[in-house]
C-alpha positions as CSV (number, residue, x, y, z in Angstrom):
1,X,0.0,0.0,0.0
2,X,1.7,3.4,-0.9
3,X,0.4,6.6,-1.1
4,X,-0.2,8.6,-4.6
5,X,1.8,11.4,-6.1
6,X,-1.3,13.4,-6.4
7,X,-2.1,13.0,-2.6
8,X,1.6,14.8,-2.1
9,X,0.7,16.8,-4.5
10,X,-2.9,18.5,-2.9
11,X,-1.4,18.6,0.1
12,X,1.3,20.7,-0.7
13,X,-1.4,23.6,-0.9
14,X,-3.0,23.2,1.9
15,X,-1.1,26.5,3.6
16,X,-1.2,28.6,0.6
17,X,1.0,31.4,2.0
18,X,3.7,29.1,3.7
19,X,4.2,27.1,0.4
20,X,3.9,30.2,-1.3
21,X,6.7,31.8,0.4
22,X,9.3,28.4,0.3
23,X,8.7,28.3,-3.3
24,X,9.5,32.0,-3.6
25,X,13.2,31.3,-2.0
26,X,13.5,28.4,-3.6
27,X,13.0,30.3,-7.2
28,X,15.1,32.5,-6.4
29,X,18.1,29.9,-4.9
30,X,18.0,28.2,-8.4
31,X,17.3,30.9,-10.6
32,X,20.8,32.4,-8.8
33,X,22.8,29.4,-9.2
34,X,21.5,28.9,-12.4
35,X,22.8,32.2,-13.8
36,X,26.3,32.1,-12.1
37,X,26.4,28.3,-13.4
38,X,25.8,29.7,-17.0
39,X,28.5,33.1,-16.6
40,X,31.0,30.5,-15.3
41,X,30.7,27.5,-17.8
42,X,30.2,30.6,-21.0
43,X,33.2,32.0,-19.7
44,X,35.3,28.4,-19.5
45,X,33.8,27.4,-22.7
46,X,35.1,30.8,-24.3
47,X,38.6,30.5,-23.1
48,X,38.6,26.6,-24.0
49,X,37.7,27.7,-27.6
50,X,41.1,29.8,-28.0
51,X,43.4,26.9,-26.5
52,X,44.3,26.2,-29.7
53,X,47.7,23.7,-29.5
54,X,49.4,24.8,-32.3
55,X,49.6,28.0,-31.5
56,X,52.0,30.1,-30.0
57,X,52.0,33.9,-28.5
58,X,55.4,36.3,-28.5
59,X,55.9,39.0,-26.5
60,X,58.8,41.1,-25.0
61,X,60.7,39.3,-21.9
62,X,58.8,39.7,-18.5
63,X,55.8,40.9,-20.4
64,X,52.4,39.3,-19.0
65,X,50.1,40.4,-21.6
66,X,50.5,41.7,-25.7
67,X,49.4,45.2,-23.9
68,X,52.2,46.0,-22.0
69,X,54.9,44.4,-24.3
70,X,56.7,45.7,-26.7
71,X,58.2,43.8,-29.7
72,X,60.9,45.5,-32.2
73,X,60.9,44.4,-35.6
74,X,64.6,43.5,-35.3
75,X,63.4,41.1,-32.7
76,X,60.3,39.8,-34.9
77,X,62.7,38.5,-37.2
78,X,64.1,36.3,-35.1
79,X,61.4,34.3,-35.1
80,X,61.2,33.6,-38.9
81,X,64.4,31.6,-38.8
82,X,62.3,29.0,-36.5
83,X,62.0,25.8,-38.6
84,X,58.7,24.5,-36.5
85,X,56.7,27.3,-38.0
86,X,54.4,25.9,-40.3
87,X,54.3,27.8,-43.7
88,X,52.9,28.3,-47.2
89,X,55.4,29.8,-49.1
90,X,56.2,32.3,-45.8
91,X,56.4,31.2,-42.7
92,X,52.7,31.6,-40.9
93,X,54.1,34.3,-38.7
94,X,51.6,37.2,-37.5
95,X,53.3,40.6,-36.3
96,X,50.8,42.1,-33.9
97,X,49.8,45.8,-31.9
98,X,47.6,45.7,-29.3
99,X,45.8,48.7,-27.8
100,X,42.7,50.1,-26.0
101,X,39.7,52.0,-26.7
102,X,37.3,52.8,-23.7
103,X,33.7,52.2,-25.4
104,X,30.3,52.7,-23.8
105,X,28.3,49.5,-23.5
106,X,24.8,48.7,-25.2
107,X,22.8,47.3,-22.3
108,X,23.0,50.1,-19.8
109,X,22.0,52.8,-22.7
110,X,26.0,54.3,-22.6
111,X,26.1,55.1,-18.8
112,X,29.2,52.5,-18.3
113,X,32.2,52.0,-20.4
114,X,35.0,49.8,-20.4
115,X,38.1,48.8,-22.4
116,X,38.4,47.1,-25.8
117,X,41.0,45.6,-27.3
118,X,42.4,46.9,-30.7
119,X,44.3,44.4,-32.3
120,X,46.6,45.7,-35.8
121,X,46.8,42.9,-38.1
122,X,48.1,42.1,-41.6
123,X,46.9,39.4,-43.8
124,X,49.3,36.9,-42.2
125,X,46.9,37.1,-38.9
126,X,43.5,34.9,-40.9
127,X,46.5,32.3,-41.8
128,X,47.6,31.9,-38.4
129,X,44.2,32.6,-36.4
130,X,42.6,29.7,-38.1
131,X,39.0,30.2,-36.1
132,X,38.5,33.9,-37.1
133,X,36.2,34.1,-39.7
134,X,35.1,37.2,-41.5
135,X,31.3,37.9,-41.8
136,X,31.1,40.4,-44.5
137,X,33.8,42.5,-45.9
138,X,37.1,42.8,-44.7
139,X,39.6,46.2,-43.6
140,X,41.4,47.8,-46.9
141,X,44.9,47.8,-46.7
142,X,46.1,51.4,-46.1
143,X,42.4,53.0,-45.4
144,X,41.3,53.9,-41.9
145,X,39.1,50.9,-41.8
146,X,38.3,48.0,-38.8
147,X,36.4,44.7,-38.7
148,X,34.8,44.5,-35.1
149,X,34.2,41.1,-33.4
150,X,30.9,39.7,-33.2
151,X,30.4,40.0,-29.0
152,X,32.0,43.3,-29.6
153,X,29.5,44.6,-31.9
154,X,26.7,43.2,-29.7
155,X,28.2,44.7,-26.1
156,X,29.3,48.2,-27.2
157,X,27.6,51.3,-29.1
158,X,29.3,52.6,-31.9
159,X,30.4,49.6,-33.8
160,X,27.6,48.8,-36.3
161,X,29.1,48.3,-39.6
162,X,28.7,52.0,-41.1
163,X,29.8,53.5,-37.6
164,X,32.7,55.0,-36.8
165,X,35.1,55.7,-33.8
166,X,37.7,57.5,-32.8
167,X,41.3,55.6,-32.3
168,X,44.9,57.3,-31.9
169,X,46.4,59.1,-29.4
170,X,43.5,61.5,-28.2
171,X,41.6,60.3,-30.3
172,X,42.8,61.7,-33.5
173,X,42.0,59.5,-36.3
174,X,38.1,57.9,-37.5
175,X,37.8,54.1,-38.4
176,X,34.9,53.6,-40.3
177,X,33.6,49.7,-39.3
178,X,33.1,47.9,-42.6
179,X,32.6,43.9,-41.2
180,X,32.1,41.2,-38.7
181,X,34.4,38.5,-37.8
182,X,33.5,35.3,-35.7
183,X,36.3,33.7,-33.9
184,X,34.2,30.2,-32.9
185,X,32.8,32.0,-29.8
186,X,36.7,32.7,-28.4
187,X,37.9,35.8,-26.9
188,X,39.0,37.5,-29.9
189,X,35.1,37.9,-30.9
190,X,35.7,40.7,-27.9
191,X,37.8,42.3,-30.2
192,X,38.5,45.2,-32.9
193,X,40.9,44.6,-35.6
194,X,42.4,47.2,-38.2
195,X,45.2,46.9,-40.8
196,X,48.2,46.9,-38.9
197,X,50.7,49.8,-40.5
198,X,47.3,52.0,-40.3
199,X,46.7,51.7,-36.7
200,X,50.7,51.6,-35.7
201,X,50.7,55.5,-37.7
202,X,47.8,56.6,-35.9
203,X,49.8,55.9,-32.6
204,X,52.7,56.6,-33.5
205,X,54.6,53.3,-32.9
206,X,57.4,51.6,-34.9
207,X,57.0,48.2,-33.0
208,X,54.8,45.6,-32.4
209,X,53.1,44.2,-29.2
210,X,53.5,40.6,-30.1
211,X,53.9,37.9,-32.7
212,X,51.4,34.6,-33.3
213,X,53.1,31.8,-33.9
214,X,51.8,28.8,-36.3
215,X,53.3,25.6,-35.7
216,X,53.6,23.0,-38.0
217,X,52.2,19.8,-37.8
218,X,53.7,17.3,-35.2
219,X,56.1,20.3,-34.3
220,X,56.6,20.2,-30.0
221,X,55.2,23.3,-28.5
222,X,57.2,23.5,-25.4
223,X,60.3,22.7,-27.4
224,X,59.5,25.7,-29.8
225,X,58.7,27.9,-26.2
226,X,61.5,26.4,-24.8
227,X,63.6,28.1,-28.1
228,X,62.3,31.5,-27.7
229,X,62.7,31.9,-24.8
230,X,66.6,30.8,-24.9
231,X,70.0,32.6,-24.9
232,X,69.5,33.2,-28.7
233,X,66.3,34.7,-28.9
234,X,65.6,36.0,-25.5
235,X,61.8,36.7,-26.0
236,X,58.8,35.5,-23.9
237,X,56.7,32.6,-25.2
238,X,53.8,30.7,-24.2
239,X,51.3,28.5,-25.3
240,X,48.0,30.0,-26.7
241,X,46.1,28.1,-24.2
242,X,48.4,29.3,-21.0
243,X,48.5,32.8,-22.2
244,X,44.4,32.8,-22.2
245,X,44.8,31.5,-18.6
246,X,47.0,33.9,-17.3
247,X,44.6,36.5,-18.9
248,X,41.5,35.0,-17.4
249,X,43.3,34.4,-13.5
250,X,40.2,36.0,-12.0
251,X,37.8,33.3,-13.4
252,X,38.8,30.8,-10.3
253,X,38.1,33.9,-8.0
254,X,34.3,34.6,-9.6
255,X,33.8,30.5,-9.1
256,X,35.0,30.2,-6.1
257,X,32.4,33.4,-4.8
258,X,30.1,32.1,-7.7
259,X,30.2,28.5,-5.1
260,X,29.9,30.9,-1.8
261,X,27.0,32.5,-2.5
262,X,24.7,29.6,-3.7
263,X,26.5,27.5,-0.7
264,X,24.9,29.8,1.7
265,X,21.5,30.5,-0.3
266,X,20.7,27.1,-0.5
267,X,21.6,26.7,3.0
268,X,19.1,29.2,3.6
269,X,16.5,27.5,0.9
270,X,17.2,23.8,3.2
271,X,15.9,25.8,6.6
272,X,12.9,27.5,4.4
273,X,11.7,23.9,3.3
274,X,12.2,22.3,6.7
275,X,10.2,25.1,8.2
276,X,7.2,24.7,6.0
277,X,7.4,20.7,6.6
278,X,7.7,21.2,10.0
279,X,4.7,23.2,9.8
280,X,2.6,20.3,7.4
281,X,3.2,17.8,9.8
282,X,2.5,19.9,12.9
283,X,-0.8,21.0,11.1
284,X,-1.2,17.2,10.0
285,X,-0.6,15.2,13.0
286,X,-4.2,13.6,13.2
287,X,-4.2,13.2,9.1
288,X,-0.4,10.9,10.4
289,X,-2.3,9.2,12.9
290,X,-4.7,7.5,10.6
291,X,-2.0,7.1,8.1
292,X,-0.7,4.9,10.6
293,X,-4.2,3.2,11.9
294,X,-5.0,2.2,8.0
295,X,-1.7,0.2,8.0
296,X,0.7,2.5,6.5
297,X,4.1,2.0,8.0
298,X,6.8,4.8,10.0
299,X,8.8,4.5,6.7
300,X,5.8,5.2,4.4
301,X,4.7,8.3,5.9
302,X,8.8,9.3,6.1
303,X,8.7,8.6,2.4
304,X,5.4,10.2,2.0
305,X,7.2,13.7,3.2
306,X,10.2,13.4,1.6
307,X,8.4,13.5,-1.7
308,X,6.2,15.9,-0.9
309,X,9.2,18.4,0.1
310,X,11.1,17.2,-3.5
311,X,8.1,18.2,-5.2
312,X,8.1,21.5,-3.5
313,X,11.3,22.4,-4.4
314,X,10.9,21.0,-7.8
315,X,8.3,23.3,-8.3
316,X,10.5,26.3,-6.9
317,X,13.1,25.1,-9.0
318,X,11.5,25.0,-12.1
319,X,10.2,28.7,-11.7
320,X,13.7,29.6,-11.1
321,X,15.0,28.5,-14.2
322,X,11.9,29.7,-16.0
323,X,12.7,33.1,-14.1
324,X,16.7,32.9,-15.3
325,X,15.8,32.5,-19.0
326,X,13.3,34.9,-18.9
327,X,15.9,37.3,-17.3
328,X,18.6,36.3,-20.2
329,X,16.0,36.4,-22.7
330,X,14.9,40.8,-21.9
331,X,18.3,41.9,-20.7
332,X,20.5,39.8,-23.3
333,X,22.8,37.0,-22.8
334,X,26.1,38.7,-23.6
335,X,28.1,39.2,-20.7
336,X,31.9,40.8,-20.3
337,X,34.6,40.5,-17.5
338,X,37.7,42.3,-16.9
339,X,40.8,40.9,-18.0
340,X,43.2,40.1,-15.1
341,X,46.3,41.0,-17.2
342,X,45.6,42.9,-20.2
343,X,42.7,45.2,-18.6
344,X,40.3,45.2,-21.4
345,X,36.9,42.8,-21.6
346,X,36.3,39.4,-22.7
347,X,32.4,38.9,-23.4
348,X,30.6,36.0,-23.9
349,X,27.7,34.6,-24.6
350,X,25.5,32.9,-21.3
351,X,23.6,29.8,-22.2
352,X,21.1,27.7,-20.1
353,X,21.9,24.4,-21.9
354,X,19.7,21.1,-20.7
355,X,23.0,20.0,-18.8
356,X,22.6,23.4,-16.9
357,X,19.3,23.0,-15.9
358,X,19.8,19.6,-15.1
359,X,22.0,20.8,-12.8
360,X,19.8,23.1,-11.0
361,X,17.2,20.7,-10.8
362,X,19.6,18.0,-9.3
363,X,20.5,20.6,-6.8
364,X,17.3,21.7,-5.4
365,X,16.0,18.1,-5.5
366,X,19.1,17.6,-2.8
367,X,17.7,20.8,-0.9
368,X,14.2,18.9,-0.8
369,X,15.9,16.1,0.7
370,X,17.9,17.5,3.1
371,X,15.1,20.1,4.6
372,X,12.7,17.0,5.1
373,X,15.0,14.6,6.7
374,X,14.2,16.2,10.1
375,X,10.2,17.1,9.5
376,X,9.9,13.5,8.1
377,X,11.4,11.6,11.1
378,X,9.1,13.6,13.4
379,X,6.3,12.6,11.6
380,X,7.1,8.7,11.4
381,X,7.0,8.7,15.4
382,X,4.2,10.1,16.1
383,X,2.3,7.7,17.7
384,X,-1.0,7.0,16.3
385,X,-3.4,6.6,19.3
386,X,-2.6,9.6,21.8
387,X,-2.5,11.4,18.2
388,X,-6.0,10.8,17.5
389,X,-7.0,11.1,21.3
390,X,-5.8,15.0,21.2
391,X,-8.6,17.6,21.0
């Protein structure tokens, strides 16, 4: 003899208000966790896509990011007499600059800015960044003329194709923005890029911030590091996928406070659940008794509220998640984060995939559990004769 799933489930309404309330915390426990779940997994995903293993970044010695290095073309050349390099008639070098622009962003209609990478580039850089593909036309060489990164164009004003803005020291020369460029949802989709002689006059530089490397095939990254950054080269070197990690050192700080914070609100969602089970079975105790009296055993009626508190928080949870795409859906899913190193943004694109949800789900299923282990105990021993005897 067991008791139905829609017996649980009337009785779950029975106090309106106290329900009410749990499922209100509980919505808002998952619809929390299932945001920062998305912001951290986007973000991993997006630095995963740019760990590309043939790939290796150049920079001046003791320079942590291609802002703050400084690369002479004396040096550059070094680097072409490396017989890894993979090449098609010239070895699949790119010479690099990197600056910033300070841009206002779209979602907060202009009232915030932040900074945006400008990367010079010659033709050599689609040979070498393999996953950068243009959407539409492409810079001229020689004319004051930029392709903006997909994120880029959706996060900040002024970089619709037919826009300009302002780049140079103060500001001094217009880029007109001509075309898109994908880079398979990487960091570099957070990203400007002009011909690379245009933008190095416009700031009056001689030298380069860095060089990307091509490998060739079955060539040993760390040997090829290893090379560069030798007696006979003296330059820094890392792989593509390190240098994104040192870039992106303050992800482990957002997940770790990302992990804090829904650690202590679903702590806070366990007590709300026991409290309203505590409540059902206090408000239910002759309803128990003849539970018992029928033939239904202690470990039924535990059972019985363990499922009703599971469904509970199902419920919450599933309006959280509702809530959190909702949310994504009005106030757009592209996100940016400050750069640890380079100090300009990396956006990316928030997600609530099925494995995401499932996760939520999974989680607040385990708050269910957890707030009725103490509610369902109490009602399994209460004792089914002086129950019924009670006024």
């Amino acid at each position: 003899m067991t008791l139905t799933l829609s017996y649980h489930w009337r009785n779950l309404f029975v106090r309106k208000t106290t329900t009410a309330l749990t499922v209100l915390v509980i919505a808002a426990v998952v619809g929390t966790f299932t945001w920062l779940l998305g912001f951290v997994v986007a973000l991993s995903d997006s630095l995963a896509v740019a760990a590309d293993p043939r790939k290796v970044i150049v920079m001046q010695r003791g320079s942590i990011s291609e802002t703050n290095s400084a690369l002479p073309p004396e040096d550059f050349n070094k680097l072409m007499q490396i017989s890894e390099v993979a090449s098609d008639g010239q070895p699949l070098i790119s010479p690099e600059m990197m600056v910033q622009v300070s841009l206002a962003r779209v979602r907060d209609g202009g009232t915030t800015q932040a900074n945006v990478a400008v990367r010079g580039v010659t033709e050599a850089a689609f040979k070498v960044h393999r996953n950068v593909k243009l959407l539409g036309a492409a810079f001229s060489t020689g004319a004051p003329e930029i392709i903006v990164g997909r994120k880029a164009a959706q996060q900040f004003q002024g970089l619709q194709i037919g826009q300009s803005i302002r780049l140079g020291f103060s500001g001094t020369r217009e880029y007109k923005v001509v075309g898109y460029f994908s880079a398979a949802g990487g960091p570099m989709e957070s990203e400007i890029w002009g011909y690379l002689p245009s933008l190095q006059s416009a700031y009056g530089r001689t030298v380069y911030s860095a060089a990307s490397l091509r490998l060739a095939d079955g060539a040993d990254a760390a040997a090829v590091v290893k090379q560069i950054d030798g007696p006979a080269i003296q330059l820094e070197a890392m792989t593509e996928s390190e240098y994104w990690q040192n870039q992106s050192s303050n992800v482990r700080f957002y997940q770790a406070v990302c992990y804090v914070l829904v650690g202590m609100m679903s702590l806070a969602a366990v007590f709300s659940v026991a409290n309203t089970m505590f409540s059902t079975v206090a408000g239910r105790t002759r309803e128990i008794a003849m539970l018992r009296t029928i033939g239904f055993s202690p470990g039924q009626v535990r059972l019985g509220f363990v499922i009703e508190s599971v469904l509970l928080s199902l419920v919450g949870g599933a309006i959280g998640c509702a809530g959190c795409a909702a949310y994504l859906a009005i106030m757009g899913n592209t996100k940016d984060m400050f750069g640890a190193s380079n100090f300009t943004t990396i956006a990316f694109e928030i997600h609530l995939t099925p494995l995401i949800i499932a996760g939520a789900m999974l989680m607040v299923a385990i708050v269910g559990v957890l707030g009725s282990l103490a509610p369902a105990s109490r009602a399994a021993r209460i004792q089914a004769i002086a129950a019924l005897r009670e006024p």
